[in-house]
C-alpha positions in Angstrom: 81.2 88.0 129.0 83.5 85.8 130.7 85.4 87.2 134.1 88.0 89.6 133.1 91.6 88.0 133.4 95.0 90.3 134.2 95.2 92.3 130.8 98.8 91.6 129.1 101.3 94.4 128.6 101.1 96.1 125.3 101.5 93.3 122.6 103.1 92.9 119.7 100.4 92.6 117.0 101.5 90.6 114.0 99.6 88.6 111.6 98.7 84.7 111.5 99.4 82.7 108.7 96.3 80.8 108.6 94.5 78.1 106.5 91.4 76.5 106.6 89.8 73.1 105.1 87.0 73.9 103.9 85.6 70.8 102.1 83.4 69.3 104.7 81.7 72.4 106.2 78.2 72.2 105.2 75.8 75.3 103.9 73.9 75.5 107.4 77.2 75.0 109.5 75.0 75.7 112.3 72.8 72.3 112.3 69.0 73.1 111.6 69.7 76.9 111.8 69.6 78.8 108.5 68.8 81.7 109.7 71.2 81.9 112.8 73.7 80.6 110.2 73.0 83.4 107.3 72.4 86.0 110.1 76.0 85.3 111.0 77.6 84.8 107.6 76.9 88.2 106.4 80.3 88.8 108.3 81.7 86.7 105.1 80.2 89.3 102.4 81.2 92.1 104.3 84.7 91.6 105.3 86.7 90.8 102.7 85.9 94.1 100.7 85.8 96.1 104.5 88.9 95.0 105.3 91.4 95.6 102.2 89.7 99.0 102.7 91.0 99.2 106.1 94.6 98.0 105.0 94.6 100.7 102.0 93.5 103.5 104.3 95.8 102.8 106.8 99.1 102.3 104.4 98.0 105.9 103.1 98.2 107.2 107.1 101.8 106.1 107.4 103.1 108.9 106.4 100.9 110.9 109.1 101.9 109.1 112.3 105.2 110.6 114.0 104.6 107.9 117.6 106.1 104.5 117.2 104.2 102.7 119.1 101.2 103.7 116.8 103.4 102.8 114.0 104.1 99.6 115.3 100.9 99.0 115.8 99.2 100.2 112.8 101.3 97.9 110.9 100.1 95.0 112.6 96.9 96.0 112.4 97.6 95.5 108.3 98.8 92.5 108.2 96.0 91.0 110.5 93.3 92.3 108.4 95.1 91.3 104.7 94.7 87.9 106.2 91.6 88.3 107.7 90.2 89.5 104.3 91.4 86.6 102.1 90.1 83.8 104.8 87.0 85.1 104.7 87.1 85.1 100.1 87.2 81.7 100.7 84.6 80.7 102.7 82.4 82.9 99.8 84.4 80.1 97.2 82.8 77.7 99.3 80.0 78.4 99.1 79.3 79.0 95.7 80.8 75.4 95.4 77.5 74.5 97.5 75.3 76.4 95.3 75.1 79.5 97.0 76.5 82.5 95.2 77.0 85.7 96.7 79.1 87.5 94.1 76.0 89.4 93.0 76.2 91.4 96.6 79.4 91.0 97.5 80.3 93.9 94.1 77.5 96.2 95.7 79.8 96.1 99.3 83.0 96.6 96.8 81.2 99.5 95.8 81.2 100.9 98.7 84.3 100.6 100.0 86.3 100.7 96.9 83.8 103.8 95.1 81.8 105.5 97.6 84.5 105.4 100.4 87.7 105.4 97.8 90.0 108.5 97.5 88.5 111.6 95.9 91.3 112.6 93.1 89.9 116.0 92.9 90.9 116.4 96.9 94.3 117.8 97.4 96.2 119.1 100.8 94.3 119.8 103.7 91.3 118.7 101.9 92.6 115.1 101.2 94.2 114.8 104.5 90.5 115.5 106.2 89.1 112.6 103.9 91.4 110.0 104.9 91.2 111.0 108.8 87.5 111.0 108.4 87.4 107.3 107.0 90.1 106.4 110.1 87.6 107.7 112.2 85.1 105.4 110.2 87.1 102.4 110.7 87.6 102.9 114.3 84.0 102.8 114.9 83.2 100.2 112.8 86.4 98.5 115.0 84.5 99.3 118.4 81.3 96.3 116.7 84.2 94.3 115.4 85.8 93.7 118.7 82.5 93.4 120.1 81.4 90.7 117.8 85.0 89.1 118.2 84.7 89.0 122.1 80.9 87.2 121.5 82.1 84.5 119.9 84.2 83.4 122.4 82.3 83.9 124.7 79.4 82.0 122.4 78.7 78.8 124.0 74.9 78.1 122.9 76.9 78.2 119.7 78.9 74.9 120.5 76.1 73.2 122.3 74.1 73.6 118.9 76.8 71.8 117.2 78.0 74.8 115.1 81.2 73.1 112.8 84.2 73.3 114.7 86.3 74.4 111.5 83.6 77.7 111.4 83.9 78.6 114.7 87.6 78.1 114.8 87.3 80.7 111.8 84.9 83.0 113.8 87.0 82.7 117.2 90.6 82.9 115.8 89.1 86.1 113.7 87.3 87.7 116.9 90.5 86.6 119.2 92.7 88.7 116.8 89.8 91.6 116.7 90.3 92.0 120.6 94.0 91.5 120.4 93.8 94.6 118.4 90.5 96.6 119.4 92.8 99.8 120.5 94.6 100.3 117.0 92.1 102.2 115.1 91.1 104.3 118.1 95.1 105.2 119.2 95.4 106.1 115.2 92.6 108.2 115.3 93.3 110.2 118.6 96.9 110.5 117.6 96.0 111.9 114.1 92.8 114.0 114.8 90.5 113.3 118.0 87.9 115.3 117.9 85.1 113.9 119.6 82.3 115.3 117.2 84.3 113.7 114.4 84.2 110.8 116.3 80.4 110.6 116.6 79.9 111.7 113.3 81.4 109.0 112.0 79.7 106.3 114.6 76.3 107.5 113.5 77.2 106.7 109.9 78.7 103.0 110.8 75.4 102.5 112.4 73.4 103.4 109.4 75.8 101.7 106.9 76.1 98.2 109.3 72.3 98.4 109.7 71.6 98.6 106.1 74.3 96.1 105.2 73.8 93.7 107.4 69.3 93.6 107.2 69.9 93.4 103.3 72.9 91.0 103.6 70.7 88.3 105.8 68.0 88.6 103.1 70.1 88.2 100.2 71.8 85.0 101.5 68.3 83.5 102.8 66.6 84.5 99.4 69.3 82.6 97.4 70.1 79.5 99.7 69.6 76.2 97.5 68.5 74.1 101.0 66.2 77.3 102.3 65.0 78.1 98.9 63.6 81.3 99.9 61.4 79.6 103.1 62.6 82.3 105.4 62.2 85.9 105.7 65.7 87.7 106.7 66.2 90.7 108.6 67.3 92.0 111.5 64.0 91.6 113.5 66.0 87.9 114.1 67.8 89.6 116.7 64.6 89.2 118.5 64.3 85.8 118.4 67.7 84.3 118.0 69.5 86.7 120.6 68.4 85.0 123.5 69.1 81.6 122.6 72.9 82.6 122.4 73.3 82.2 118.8 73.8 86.1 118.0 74.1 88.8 120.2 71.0 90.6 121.6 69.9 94.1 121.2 71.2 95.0 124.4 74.9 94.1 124.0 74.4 96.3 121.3 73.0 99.0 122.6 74.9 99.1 125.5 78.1 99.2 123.3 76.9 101.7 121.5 76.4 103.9 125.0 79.9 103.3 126.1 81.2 104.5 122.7 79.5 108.1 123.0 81.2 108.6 126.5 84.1 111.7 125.5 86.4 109.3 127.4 86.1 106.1 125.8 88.5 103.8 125.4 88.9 100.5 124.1 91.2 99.2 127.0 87.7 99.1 128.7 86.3 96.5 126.2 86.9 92.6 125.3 89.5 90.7 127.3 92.6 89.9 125.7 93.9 87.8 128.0 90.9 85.6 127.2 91.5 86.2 123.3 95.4 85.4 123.3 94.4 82.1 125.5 92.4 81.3 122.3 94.3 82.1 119.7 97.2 79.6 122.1 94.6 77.0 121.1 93.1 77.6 118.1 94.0 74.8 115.5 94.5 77.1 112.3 96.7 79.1 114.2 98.9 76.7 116.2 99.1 75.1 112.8 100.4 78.2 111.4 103.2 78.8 114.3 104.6 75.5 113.0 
C-alpha cells in the first residue's frame, strides 16, 4: 500500500455519473494473461447482482436509522453502488459481443442475492427486522474485501507495467477509489442498527464461504467458456499462488491479514484504505472528470 496521506474530514459521498467506451477493449484486457484477466473479471459476474442487493437492503433500513450522518451517508452509499452495478452489466454486454457469455452464471449469482438472500414474506416484526440487520451485517463484511480489493488496484502497478487497457483499469480504479471513499458506510449502519460483535463474525464467516465459492467457480466458468482460451486453462483459486506475487492479484497474505484485522472487537474501517489517495484518483480518473462536466 502506498504511504498513508492526511485522511480528509468526513465526505460527502454521492454518486458519479460515469460512462465507459467499451468497443476497443479486448477479451484478455490484460495482454497474454487470461487467467490474471478472468481471475479478476469475476468482479464483473458478481457485482451487478451484489450490488442492487446492497441498494434494496439498504432503502429497506431507512426507516431504521434515527443519526443523520448515517442517513447521509447510507444514501450515498446507494447511489454509488446503482452506478457501480449497471457499469459493471456492461462490461458482461461486452463481452458476450466477443463471444464470451456469462448469462448462464451470472442467473445462479441472481439467485443468490435476489432468492436465497431476498426478503422472507413469511417474516414479520422483530423477526423481519433481524433478517434485514443480519444481511447489513452481510454487506458490511463483504464491504471490508471490497474496499480491500478497491485500495489494490490503486495501488496495482505490475498491473500497468503489463499493459492492462487503460479504459479497464480506469473502470477497476474509479470503482475501488469510490469503494474506499466509502469503506465506513456499511460498518457505521451496522453498529448504529445492531453491533453485536458475534453477529458480526457470524456473518464474516459466511462472506468467506460464499466469496470463496463464488469466486473459485466464477474463474472456472469464464476460463472454460473463453472463445481465445478455449478451455486451455484450469481456473481456480490455487492462481492466487502464482499470480499474487507478480502483482497482478492480491496475495494470500493481504488477505489473510485482512481478514485478522476484521475479527479484532474494535475494528474499524477508518484504519483501512487511504482516501486521500482514492479521492486523488477519482480527481484524475477520465470517466469521472468526464462526468463532472
Amino acid at each position: 500500500m502506498s504511504a498513508q496521506l492526511a485522511e480528509p474530514d468526513h465526505l460527502v459521498i454521492q454518486a458519479r455519473d460515469v460512462s465507459f467506451d467499451w468497443s476497443a477493449v479486448p477479451l484478455h484486457w490484460i495482454p497474454d494473461q487470461p487467467v490474471a484477466t478472468h481471475f479478476i473479471n469475476v468482479l464483473h459476474l458478481l457485482l451487478p447482482a451484489g450490488e442492487e442487493w446492497f441498494v434494496k437492503i439498504f432503502k429497506d433500513a431507512l426507516p431504521y436509522i434515527t443519526d443523520d450522518r448515517v442517513r447521509e451517508d447510507v444514501l450515498g452509499f446507494i447511489g454509488q453502488e446503482a452506478v457501480h452495478a449497471s457499469s459493471h452489466d456492461e462490461v458482461l454486454d461486452h463481452f458476450r459481443e466477443l463471444g464470451l457469455d456469462t448469462r448462464p452464471f451470472v442467473r445462479q449469482v441472481e439467485f443468490i442475492f435476489g432468492s436465497l438472500m431476498g426478503d422472507r414474506d413469511h417474516l414479520t416484526g422483530d423477526r423481519a427486522r433481524g433478517w434485514l440487520f443480519e444481511r447489513i451485517a452481510i454487506i458490511a463484511a463483504i464491504e471490508h474485501f471490497t474496499h480491500l480489493l478497491g485500495q489494490w488496484i490503486l495501488d496495482a502497478k505490475a498491473l500497468d507495467e503489463a499493459g492492462a487497457d487503460p479504459t479497464m483499469m480506469d473502470l477497476l480504479r474509479w470503482h475501488g477509489a469510490e469503494e474506499v471513499e466509502h469503506r465506513h458506510v456499511a460498518h457505521d449502519l451496522f453498529m448504529h442498527l445492531d453491533g453485536r460483535y458475534t453477529a458480526r463474525v457470524r456473518a464474516f464467516t459466511q462472506v468467506i464461504a460464499m466469496l470463496m465459492t463464488l469466486w473459485h467457480r466464477g474463474h472456472v466458468f469464464l476460463l472454460d467458456n473463453d472463445p481465445i482460451a478455449g478451455g486451455k486453462y484450469k481456473g481456480g483459486l490455487h492462481h492466487f499462488k502464482t499470480l499474487g506475487p507478480k502483482g497482478l492479484l492480491p496475495t494470500f497474505g493481504e488477505m489473510g491479514g485482512s481478514i485478522r484485522r476484521y475479527l479484532k472487537p474494535g475494528y474499524s474501517p477508518a484504519t483501512e484504505g487511504d482516501t486521500a489517495q482514492a479521492l486523488a484518483y477519482l480527481a484524475s480518473s477520465p470517466a469521472a472528470q468526464a462526468a463532472l462536466r
